[in-house]
N, C-alpha and C positions, 0 to 999 in steps of 0.2 A: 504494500500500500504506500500512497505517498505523503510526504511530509505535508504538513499542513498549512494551506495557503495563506499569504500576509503580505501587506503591499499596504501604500500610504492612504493617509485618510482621503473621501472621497472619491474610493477606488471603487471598482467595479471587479467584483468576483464571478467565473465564469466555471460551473460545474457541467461539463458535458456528460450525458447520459450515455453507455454503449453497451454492447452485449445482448445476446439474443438466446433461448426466449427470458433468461432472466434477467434483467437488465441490472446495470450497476453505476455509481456516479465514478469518473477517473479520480476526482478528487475529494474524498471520503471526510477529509475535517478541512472545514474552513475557521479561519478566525477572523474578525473583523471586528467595526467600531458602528454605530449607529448610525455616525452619516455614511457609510457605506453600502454599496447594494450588491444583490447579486442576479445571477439570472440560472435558467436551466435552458442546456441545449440537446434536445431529444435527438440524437446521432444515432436511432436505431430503426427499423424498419416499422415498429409498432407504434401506436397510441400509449401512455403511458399518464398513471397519475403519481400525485406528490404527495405524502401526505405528512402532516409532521405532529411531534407531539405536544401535548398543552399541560403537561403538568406543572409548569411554572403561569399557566397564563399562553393564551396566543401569540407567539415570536415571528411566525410569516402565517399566509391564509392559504389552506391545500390550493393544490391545483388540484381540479377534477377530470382533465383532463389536456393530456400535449400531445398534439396531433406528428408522427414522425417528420422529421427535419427539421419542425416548428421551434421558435425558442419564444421564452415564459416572458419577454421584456425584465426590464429594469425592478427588482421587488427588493422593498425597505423594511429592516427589522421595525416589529411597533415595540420592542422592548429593547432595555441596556440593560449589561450583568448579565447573562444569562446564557445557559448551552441549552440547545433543543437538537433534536435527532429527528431525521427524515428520511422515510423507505420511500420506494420507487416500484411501482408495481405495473407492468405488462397488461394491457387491458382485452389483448387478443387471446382469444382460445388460447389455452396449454402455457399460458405465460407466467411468468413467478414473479417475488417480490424479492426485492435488492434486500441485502443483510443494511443494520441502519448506518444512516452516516450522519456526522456531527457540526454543526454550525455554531460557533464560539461568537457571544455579539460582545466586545468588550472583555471584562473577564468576570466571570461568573459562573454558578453549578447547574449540570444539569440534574435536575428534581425526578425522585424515584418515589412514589406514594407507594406505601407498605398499609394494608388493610388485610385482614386477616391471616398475615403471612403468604398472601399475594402481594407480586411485585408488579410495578406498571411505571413502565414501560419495562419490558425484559426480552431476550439484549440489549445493550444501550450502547454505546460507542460517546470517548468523548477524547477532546484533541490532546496529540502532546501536552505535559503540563495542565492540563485542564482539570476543569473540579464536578464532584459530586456533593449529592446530599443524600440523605438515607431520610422520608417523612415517615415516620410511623403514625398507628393509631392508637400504638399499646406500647409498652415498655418491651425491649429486643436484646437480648445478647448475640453479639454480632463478630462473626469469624472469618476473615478475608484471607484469600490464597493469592497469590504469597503474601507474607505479612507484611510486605516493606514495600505494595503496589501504592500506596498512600500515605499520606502525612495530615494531620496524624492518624494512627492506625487504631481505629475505632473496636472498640470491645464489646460497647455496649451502646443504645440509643432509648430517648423518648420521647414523646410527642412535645415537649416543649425544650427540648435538647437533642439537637438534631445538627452538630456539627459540620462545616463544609469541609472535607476529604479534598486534599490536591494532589494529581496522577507525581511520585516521583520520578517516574520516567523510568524506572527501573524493571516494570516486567511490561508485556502490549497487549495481556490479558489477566486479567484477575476474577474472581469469582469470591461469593459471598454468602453464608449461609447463617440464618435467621433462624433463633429457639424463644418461642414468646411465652406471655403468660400460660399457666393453666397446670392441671395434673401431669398429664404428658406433653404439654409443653405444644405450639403451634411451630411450623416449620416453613420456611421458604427459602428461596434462594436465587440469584441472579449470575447477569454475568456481564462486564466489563468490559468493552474492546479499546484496546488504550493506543494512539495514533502513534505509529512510527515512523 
């Protein structure tokens, strides 16, 4: 995968879509600042939508649909501080979904809501150096592979203590497993993809 794109304020970020039938972005984590924009260029044979996640709040508005060759224009983050992850999904017969990739507006975490020891969004992808947060809804003892994929390396979490986690750069995936309240204990777990 490739490094994660960065270029001066009031730039223009250009993610080309390619790959057939599952499509994928070439450039997987972007970072940027809020006066910058970006766009998508569907370089694949297929129609394809955008979809991204909102668990911080709306950061760009899906595309529902990019017609092959077509590009998205000009689109402005409507938030600062914040990562959001966007798949790409194939709209023809037999067509897949892109694994996620990461949009960094400024610097900021991307948000993982933990409810019942479900995790949402799971997988999640966020850029070199970039940050996470872990929301619960219950208090979590929390166990990250490898231990040192993070700073600092969270043990424990609760809904009103929910520290932001920064990628050390030291491993490109990590994973995380969640033991909550209860007799036996509620269980979830995710997974990481950390930009290289």
């Amino acid at each position: 995968m490739g490094l994660a794109a960065r270029k001066y304020d009031n730039a223009l970020y250009t993610i080309n879509i390619t790959g057939s039938p599952t499509p994928q972005p070439q450039t997987p984590y972007t970072v940027m600042n809020l006066v910058d924009t970006i766009e998508f260029i569907n370089s694949t044979s297929s129609p394809v939508s955008i979809a991204f996640t909102t668990t911080s709040g709306a950061v760009f508005h899906n595309i529902a649909s990019l017609a092959a060759g077509a590009n998205s224009g000009q689109i402005s983050p409507l938030m600062n501080n914040v990562t959001v992850n966007f798949t790409i999904t194939n709209l023809s017969a037999g067509g897949g979904t892109s694994s996620p990739g990461a949009i960094q507006v400024g610097t900021g975490p991307l948000r993982i809501d933990i409810v019942g020891g479900n995790t949402s969004p799971d997988p999640v992808s966020i850029p070199r150096g970039g940050q996470l947060q872990l929301r619960p809804d219950a208090s979590y003892q929390v166990s990250i592979t490898p231990p040192n994929a993070f700073s600092p390396n969270v043990t424990s979490i609760t809904p009103t203590n929910s520290p932001v986690m920064t990628a050390t750069n030291l491993a490109s995936q990590a994973t995380y497993t969640l033991v909550g309240p209860g007799i036996k204990g509620t269980k979830g777990k995710g997974t990481v993809k950390i930009g290289s």
